[in-house]
N, C-alpha and C positions, 0 to 999 in steps of 0.2 A: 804519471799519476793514474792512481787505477779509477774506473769509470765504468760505467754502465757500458756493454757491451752496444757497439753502433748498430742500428738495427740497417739488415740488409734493403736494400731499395726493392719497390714492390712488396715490403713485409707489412706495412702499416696495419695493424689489428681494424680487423671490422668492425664499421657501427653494429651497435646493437638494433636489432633489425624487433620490432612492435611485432606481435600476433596478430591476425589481422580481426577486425572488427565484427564480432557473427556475436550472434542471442545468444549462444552457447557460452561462449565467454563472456557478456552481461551477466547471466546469472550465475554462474560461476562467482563471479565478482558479488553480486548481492547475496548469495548463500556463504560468505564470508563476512559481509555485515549481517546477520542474520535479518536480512532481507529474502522478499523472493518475489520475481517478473510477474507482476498479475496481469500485462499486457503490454503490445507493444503493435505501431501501425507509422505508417509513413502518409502522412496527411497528404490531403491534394490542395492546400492554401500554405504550405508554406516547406521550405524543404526540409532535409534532415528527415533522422527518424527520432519519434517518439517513444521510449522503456516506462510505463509505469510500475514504479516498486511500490510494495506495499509491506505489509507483515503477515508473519508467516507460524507455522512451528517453534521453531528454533528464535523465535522475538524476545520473549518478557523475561529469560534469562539471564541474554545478555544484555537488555534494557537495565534490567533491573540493579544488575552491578555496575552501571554507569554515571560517572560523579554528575547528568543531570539528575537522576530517577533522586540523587541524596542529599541535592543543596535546597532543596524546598522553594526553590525559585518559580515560577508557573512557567506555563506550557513546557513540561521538560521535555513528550516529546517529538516536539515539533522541534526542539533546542537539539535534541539528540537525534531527529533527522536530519538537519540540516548540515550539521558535523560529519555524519557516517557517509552520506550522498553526498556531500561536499567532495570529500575525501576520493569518491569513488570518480566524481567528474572528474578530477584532477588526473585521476591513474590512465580514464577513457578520453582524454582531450574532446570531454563533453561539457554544455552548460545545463541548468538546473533550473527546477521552477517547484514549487509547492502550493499545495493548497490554501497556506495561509498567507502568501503572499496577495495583497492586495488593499483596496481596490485597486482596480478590475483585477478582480481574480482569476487565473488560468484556467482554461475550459477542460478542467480535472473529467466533467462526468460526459460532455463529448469528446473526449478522447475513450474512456472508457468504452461509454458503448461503441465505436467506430472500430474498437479494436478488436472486436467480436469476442471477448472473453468475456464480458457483463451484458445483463437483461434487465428490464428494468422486472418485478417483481408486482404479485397482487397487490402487494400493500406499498405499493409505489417506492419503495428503495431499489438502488442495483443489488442483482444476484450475480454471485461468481461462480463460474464453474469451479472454481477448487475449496475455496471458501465461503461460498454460501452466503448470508446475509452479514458475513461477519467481517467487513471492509476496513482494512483502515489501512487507505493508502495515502502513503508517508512522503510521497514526492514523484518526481519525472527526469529523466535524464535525456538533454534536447542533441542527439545528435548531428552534427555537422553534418553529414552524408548519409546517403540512405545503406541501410545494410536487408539482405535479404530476410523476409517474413513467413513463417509458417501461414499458409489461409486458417483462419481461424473465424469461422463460420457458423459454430453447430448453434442447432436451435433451443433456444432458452431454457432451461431443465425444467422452468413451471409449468410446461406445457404438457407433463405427464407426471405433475405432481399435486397429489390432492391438496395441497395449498392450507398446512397445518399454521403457518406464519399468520393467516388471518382471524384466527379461532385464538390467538394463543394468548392477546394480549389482555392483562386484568381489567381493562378499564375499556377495553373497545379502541385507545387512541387507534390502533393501526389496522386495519379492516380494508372490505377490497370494493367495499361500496361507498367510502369516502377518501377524502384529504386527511392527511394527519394530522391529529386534533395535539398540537404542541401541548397548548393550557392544560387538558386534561392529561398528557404523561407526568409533563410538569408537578401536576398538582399530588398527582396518585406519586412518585418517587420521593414525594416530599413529606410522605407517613409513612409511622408503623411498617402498612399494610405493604409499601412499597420495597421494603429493605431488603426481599430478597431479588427482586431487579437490582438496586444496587449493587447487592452484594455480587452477583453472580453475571449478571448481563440482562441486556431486554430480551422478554419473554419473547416477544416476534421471531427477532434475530437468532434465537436459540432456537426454537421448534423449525429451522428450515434443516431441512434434511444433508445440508451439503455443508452445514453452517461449522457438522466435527472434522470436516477439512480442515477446518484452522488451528485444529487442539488448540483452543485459546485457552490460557489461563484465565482462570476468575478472579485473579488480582490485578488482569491488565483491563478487565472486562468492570469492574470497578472502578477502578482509575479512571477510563472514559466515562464512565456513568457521572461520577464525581465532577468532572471537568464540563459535563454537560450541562449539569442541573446549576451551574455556579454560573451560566453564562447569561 
């Protein structure tokens, strides 16, 4: 009877043997969800390494032709982070954590700055060095084991920057000589006068100079607007 040829002893096919675990290959992996690493640090209170992913360029694209951006459901995308990061723990035999996860909510903005890639900003936001005021990080990927980190050190870009962020806003909310006056964005994005924050983004966040790191779209840049003022 004919048959699979018997395989010779000592032929057994190799496991497939993993790449091994480095940032390079994280981002690799998030520049395929049209993700990108806005930081990453190996805490000293717990082990494993910490990947903050955020958005990037290459975001509101492929956001945007995602069956959540078209079911009209709310938070699509926090619905559409948690799918695409999902996915990607799974590939990294890593676990996951979000910003929206909570209470207690994950220490999203001390991890940030510990990671030395965010500063906090005049007008009291984090500033990225690649994206500017223009933030929106979409999750974290909690590595089992710690993997090698670039020092990531340099000193906060506001320190040599004439600090257009706090001049920029219509209403005063964001300035560097107070707290940010919620009620009044609130109030001012809620006329007329306000539409073109809406429409485009906050005025703040746009006058920072690092903020055209992010080629944000002004339809993603809306969308958050939208999601903010309803909350």
């Amino acid at each position: 009877m004919a048959g699979r040829p018997a395989r010779a002893a000592g032929m057994e096919p190799a496991a497939a043997v993993s790449p091994p675990m480095t940032l390079e290959r994280i981002t690799a992996e998030a520049a395929a969800s049209a993700l990108i690493v806005m930081g990453a640090l190996n805490p000293a209170d717990q082990a494993g390494t910490v990947v903050l992913l955020g958005t990037g360029p290459g975001f509101w694209p492929v956001f945007s032709a995602a069956p959540e951006y078209a079911d009209g459901q709310r938070d699509p995308v926090d619905r559409w982070s948690k799918r695409v990061i999902g996915v990607m723990a799974v590939n990294l035999g890593a676990k996951t954590a979000y910003p929206s996860d909570g209470p207690p909510y994950p220490p999203f903005i001390a991890w940030a700055l510990a990671s030395g890639r965010f500063h906090t900003s005049p007008v009291g936001m984090m500033v990225h060095d690649q994206v500017g005021l223009m933030i929106s990080l979409r999750g974290a990927l909690l590595l089992p084991d710690r993997i090698d980190l670039p020092v990531a050190e340099a000193p906060s870009p506001c320190d040599s920057c004439a600090a257009p962020c706090t001049r920029a806003c219509p209403v005063g909310a964001l300035a560097a000589d107070h707290a940010y006056d919620v009620d009044a964005c609130r109030g001012y994005l809620d006329t007329a006068a306000g539409s073109a924050c809406m429409g485009t983004g906050c005025a703040a966040r746009l006058a920072c100079p690092l903020s055209a790191g992010a080629s944000r779209d002004p339809a993603q840049s809306a969308l958050h607007m939208k999601a903010f003022l309803r909350r």
